[in-house]
N, C-alpha and C positions, 0 to 999 in steps of 0.2 A: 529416601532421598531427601536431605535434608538441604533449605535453601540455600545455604551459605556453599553449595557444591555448585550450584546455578546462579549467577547472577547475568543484569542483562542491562550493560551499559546504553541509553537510549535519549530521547528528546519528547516532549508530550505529544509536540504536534506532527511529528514525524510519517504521515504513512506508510515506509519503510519498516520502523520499526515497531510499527504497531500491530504489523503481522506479525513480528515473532510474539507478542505478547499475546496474542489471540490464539498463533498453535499450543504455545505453552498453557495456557488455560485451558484448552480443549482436550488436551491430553492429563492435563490435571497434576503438571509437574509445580513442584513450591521455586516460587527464585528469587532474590533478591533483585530490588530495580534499583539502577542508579541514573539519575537525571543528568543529562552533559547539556552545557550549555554551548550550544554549537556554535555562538559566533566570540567565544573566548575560550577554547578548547581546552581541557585538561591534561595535565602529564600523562594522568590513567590514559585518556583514552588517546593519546599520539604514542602510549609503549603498549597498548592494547589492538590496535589499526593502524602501524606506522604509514601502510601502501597508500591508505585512501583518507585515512586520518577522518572519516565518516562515521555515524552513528547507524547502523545498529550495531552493535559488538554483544555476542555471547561468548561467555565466559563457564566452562565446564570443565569441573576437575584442574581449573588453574589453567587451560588452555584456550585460548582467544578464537573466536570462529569470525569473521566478519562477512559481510554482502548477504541481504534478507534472503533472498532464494535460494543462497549454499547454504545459510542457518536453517529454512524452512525443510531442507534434507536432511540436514544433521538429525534435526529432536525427530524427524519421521523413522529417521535409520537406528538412532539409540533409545526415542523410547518406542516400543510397536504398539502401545496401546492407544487407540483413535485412530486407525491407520490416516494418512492424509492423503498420499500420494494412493494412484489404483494399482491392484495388484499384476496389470497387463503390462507388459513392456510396450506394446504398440500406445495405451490408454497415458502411459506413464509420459514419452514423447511429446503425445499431443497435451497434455498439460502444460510442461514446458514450455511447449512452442508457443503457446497463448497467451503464458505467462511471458514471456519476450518480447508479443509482439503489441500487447498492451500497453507494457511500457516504456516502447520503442517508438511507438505510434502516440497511442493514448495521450500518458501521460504526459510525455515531453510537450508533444501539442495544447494540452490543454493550459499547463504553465505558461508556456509560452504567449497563450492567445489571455491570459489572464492578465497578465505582467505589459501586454501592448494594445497599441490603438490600429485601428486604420487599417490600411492593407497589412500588416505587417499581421494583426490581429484577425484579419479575414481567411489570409493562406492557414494559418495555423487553427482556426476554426472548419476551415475544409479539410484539413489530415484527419483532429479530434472527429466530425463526424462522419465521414468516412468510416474510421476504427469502429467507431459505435455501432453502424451498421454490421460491420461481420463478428461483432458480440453478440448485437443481437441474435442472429441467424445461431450462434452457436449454442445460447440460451432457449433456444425455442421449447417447448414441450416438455423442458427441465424444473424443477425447483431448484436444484442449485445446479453448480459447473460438478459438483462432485456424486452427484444422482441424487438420493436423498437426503445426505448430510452432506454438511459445509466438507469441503475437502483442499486440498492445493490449492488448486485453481480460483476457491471461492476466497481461500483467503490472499492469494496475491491479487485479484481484483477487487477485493471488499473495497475498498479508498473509493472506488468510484459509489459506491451507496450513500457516503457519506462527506468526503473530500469533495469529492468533484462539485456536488449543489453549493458550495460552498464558493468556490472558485467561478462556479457562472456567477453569485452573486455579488463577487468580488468584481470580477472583470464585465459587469452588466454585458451577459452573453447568454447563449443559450447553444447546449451541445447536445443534451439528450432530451430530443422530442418524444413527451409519453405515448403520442397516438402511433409515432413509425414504433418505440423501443418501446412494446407495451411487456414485452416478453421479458427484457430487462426491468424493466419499472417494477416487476413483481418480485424478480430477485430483490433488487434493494430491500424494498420490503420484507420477504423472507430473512435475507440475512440477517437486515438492522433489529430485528424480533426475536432473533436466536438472542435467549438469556446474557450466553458470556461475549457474543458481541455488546447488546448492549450497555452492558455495565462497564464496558473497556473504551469507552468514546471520550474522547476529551470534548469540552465544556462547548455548546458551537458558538456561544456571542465570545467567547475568548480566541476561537481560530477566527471569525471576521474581522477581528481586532489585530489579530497577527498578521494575517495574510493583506488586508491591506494598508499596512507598515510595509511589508515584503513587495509591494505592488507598485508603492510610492518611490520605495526604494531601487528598486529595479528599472518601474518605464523610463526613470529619466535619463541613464546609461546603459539601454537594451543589447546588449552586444554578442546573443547566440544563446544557447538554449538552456537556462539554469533551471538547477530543481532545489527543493526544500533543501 
């Protein structure tokens, strides 16, 4: 499989798109990366993503896959090796479901309470920890969400190992308490120590520097719930 079959239109800081760069690692497929600048967007990627016109876009045998979680099945369903996803239909479900509700709950909340002040940054620190708590619970007695190796699940939540400290320190907040989320706290750890996570992190004094650009940009016309 040679890379020029795989390419993987993307943004550095994206946590979206950094999960497909981390399945594709793990599975040990070659691909070329292409950097989109997302707030000048290119031809490639509005004839690559016309629907969402978003970044992550995989690109396989000349066909455009887009949205991280339809792609994290794609490379599960075409390459088998690394399996990502469990082999149970019931196991398969609840990945999904968690995967959804992360970043349905999670994440939205946590941008959100990043980007504002005041009550407005209080409500949305009460949803983010909230979610944390029933991560927690679901991480308990685990090393990863995927049993012994990273799996789906680890890698649609990876962002919180490494995004998220980033984001309380952007929004001086605090949403994962180590002594209640000690079960989580160790994941991060596990994960962020898996070799080809680590080697795949963008720079972190370069995302403090992005994200509050994004922060300054944002609080001062807040008007509902934006992501990266």
């Amino acid at each position: 499989m040679g890379s020029q079959e795989v390419k993987l239109v993307s943004f550095w800081v994206s946590p979206f798109a950094i999960r497909v760069e981390w399945a594709l690692k793990l599975k040990g497929i070659e691909y070329e990366y292409i950097e989109e600048d997302i707030f000048n967007k290119t031809s490639l990627l509005l004839q690559l993503n016309p629907v969402y016109k978003k970044v992550p876009v995989l690109v396989h045998a000349h066909k455009p896959i887009a949205e991280s979680f339809v792609i994290l099945e794609y490379i599960d369903e075409t390459w088998k090796q690394y399996p990502l996803l469990p082999n149970h239909p019931y196991e398969r479900a609840l990945a999904r479901f968690w995967a959804n509700f992360v970043e349905q709950k999670l994440l939205d909340a946590a941008w959100v309470a990043m980007c504002t002040s005041g009550d407005e940054q209080e409500k949305a620190l009460h949803v983010a920890r909230e979610a944390m708590e029933k991560i927690e619970e679901e991480i308990k007695g685990k090393k990863f969400f995927g049993g012994d190796n990273i799996g789906y699940l680890d890698i649609a939540l990876g962002w919180i190992s490494y995004w998220l400290p980033v984001w309380e320190e952007v929004g001086s907040m605090n949403i994962i308490d180590p002594l209640k989320c000690s079960a989580t706290t160790a994941w991060m750890t596990n994960f962020l120590s898996h070799p080809v996570i680590k080697d795949s992190l963008p720079p972190r004094h370069k995302m403090l520097v992005y994200f509050h650009s994004r922060r300054k940009e944002l609080s001062s016309a807040f008007h509902g719930w934006f992501k990266v």
